[in-house]
N, C-alpha and C positions, 0 to 999 in steps of 0.2 A: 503807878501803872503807866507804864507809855502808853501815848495816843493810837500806835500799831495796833496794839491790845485790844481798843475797845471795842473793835468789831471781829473778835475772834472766834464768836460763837455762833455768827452771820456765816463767816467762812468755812465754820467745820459743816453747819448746816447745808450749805451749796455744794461743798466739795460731797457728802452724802448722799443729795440728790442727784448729783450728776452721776456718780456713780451707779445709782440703782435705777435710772434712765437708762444707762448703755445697758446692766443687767437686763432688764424689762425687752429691748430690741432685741440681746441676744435669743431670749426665749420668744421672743415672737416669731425670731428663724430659726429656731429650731421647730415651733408647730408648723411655721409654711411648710419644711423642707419633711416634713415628718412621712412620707410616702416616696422623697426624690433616691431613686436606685441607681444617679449618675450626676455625681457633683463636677466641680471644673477639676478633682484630681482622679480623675476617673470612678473609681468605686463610688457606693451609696455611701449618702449624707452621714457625718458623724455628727451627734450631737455635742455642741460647745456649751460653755461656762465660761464665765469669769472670774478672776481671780485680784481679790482686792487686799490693798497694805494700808496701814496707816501711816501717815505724814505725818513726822517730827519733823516740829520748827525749832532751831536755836534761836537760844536768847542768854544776848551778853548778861551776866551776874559780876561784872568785877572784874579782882583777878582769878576767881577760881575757873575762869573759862565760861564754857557756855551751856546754859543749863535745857533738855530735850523738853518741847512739851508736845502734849498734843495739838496736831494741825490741820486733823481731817481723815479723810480716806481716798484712795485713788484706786483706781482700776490698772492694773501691774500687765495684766497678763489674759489671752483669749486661750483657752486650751480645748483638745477635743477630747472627747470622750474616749478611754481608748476601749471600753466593755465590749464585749463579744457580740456583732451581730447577726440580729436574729436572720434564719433563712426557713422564706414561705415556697413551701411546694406551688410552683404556677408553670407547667410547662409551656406554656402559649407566650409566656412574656419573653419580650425581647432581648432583658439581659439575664434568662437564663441558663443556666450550666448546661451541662450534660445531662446533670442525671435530673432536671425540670425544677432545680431550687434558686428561688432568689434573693442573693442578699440585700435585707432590708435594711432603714436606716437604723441606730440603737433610740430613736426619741419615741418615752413614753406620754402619752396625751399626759395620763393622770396625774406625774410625777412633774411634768411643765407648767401646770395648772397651779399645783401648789408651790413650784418656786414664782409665779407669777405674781401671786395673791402675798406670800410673805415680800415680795421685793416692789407691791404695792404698799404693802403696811410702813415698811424702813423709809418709801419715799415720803407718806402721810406724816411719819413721825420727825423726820426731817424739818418740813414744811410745818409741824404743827409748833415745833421749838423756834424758829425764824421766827412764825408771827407771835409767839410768846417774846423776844428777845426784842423786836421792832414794837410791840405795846409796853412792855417796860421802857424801851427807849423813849416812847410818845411821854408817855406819862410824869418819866425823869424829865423833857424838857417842860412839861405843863407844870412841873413844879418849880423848878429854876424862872421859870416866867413869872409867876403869881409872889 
């Protein structure tokens, strides 16, 4: 196994966590903005996601070329939601229509909560396999030592 190798399980683990940190952010604006009726492209707030890939790393084999493995995940893509937004009867508000409806943004509390709590778990899980891979590493050198 090349030396590159040995810390591959370190790096699929960070490249995981970082991703489900940027996830985590995007759902935090989505609950900020969960009332805002006027984003910077005029209309009310669309709720975004993110959209994540996995990284293939090559790795020379010879000469059959280069064999794919895995090398993490990354964050690709911010997209919006394009769902139908809701419109609440408020004739009083400012960016009402004519006929007193306003479009509101599409983010539901309840459904940002639960990608909150599952993109808490991926990062837990992340982080729980790191310090699994860094105690076997402690432990392989307490062995090599002794």
């Amino acid at each position: 196994m090349p030396f590159s190798n040995l810390f591959a399980a370190s790096r699929i683990s960070g490249s995981g966590m970082s991703a489900e940190r940027l996830r985590m952010e995007v759902i935090a604006n989505n609950i900020a903005n969960a009332n805002s009726t006027k984003s910077a492209n005029g209309g009310p707030y669309r709720r975004q996601d993110v959209v994540f890939a996995e990284v293939l790393a090559e790795q020379a084999a010879g000469a059959k070329g280069g064999v794919q493995s895995l090398g993490g995940v990354k964050a690709v893509e911010l997209v919006e939601d394009q769902s139908q937004l809701p419109r609440v009867f408020m004739p009083a508000h400012p960016d009402a229509d004519a006929q007193g409806y306003v479009s509101m943004p599409n983010v539901h509390l309840p459904i940002e909560m639960v990608n909150l709590i599952t993109a808490t778990r991926a990062y837990e899980a992340n982080l729980k396999a790191a310090q699994a891979f860094r105690q076997m590493n402690e432990q392989a050198l307490t062995l090599l030592r002794g």
